[in-house]
C-alpha positions in Angstrom: 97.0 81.1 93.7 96.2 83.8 96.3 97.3 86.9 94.2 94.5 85.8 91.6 91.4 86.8 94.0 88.8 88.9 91.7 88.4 91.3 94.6 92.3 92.0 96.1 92.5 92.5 100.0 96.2 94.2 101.1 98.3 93.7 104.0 101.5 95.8 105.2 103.8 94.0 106.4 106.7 95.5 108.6 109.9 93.3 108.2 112.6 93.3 110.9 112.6 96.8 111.6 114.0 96.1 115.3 116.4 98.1 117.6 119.4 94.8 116.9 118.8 95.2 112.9 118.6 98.7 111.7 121.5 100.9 113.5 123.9 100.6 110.7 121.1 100.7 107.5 121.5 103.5 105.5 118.6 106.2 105.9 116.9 105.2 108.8 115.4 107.8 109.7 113.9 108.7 106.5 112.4 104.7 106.3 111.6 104.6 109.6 109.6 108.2 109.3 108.0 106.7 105.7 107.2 103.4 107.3 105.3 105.2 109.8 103.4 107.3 107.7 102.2 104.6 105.7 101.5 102.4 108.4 99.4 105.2 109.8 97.3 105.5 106.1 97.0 101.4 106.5 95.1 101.8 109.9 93.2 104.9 108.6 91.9 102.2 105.4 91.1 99.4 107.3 94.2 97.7 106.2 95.8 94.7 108.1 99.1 95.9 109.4 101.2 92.9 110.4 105.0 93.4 112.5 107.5 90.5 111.5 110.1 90.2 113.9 113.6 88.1 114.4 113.9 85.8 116.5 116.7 83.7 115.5 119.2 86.9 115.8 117.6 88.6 118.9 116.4 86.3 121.3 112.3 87.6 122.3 112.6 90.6 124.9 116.5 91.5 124.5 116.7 95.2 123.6 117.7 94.4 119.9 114.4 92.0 119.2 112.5 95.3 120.4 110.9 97.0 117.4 112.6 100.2 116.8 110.7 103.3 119.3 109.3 104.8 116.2 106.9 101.4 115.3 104.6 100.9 117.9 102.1 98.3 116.9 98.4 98.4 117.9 96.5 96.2 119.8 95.0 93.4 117.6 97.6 93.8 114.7 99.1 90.5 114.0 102.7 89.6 115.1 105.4 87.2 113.4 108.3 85.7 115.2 110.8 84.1 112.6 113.7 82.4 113.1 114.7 82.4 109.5 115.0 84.9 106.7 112.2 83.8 105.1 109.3 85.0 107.2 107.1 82.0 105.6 109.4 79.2 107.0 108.2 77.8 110.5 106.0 80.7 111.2 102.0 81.2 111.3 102.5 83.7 108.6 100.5 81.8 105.9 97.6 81.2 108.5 97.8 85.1 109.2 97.0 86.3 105.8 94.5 83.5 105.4 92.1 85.1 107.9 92.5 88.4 106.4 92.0 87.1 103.0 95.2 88.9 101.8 96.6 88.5 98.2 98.4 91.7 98.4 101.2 92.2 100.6 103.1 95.8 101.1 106.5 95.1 102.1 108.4 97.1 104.4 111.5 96.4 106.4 114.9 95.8 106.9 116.8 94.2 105.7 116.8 94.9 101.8 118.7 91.9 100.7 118.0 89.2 103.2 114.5 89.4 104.9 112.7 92.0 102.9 114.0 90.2 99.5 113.5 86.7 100.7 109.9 87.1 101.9 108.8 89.0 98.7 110.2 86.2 96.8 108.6 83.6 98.6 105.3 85.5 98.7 105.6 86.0 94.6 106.7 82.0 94.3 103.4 81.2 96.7 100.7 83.1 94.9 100.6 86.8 95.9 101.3 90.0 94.5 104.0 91.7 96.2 104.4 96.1 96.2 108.1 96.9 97.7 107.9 99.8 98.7 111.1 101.7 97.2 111.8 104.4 100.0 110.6 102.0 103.2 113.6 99.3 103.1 117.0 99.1 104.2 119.9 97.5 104.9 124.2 98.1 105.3 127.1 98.0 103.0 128.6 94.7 102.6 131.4 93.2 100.6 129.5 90.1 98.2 132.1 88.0 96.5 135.1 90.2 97.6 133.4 93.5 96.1 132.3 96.7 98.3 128.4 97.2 97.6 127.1 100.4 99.5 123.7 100.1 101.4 122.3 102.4 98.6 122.9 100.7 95.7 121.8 97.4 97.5 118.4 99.0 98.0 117.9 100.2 94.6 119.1 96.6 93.6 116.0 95.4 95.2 114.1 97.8 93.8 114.8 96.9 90.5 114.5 93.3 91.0 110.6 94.0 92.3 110.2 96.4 89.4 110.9 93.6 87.1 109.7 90.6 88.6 107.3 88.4 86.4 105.3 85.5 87.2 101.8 84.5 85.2 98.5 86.3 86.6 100.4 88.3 89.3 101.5 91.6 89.7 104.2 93.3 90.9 106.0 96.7 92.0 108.4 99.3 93.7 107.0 102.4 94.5 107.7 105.1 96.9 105.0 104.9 100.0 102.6 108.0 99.2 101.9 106.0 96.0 101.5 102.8 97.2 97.7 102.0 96.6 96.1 100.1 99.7 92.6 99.6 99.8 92.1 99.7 95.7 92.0 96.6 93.8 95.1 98.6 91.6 98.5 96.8 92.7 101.1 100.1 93.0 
């Protein structure tokens, strides 16, 4: 199990936050200004930053594939072309974290209750501890089963869901990206 490491090493991972995906999310701006700033403290610790990006959606090099202006990855940090929601499935995403030694992973992204959810699921169901962070994710409005759910209550759905989320020897949580502990061996 990679989330039971004695000594914890974090990665930030930035989910789908591309031109194609996040025009109609609810407070982009704010996320996309938060993402930043705590992609910035990553860099500043020594933390792995690591850009997931759809494929399947936005075919590589069409305007929406391109990360949103505000991201602009460095050279060296690791980049993660998916084709699925899942950003485990058919990628090199394991193999990335495996060099790093990461059993931590910071989410970020868009959006809440596809990508962002699915990944943090499949990273809890494959070992790690996952930290959501609560203010960097978004996502749209949508009608589920015939019922209008706004973007905002969809977020705080998924914040919830990390918040409570339970599996033997992990840990898990939702906070707000000025608490999120990085380079600690705290999970928050």
């Amino acid at each position: 199990m990679y989330g039971s490491a004695t000594t914890p090493r974090t990665a930030v991972l930035v989910v789908d936050l591309q031109v194609g995906v996040v025009g109609d999310c609810v407070d982009v701006d704010g996320v996309l200004a938060r993402t930043v700033a705590l992609v910035d403290r990553a860099r500043a610790e020594g933390v792995p930053v690591v850009w997931v990006q759809d494929e399947q959606d936005f075919p590589r090099g069409s305007a929406g594939w391109e990360l949103h202006p505000a991201l602009v990855p460095v050279p060296g940090e690791a980049r993660v072309h998916k084709a699925y929601r899942d950003a485990f499935a058919g990628t090199d995403l394991q193999s990335v974290l495996a060099r790093t030694g990461t059993t931590h992973l910071v989410l970020t992204g868009a959006q809440s209750d596809y990508c962002v959810r699915t990944l943090g699921q499949s990273a809890a169901n494959a070992g790690y501890d996952v930290t959501l962070v609560s203010d960097c994710h978004t996502t749209t409005g949508a009608h589920l089963a015939g019922v209008w759910v706004g973007g905002e209550q969809i977020v705080a759905h998924v914040n919830a869901y990390f918040a409570g989320l339970r599996y033997p020897g992990q840990r898990f949580a939702a906070v707000p990206h000025d608490q999120v502990v990085l380079s600690a061996s705290v999970v928050a």
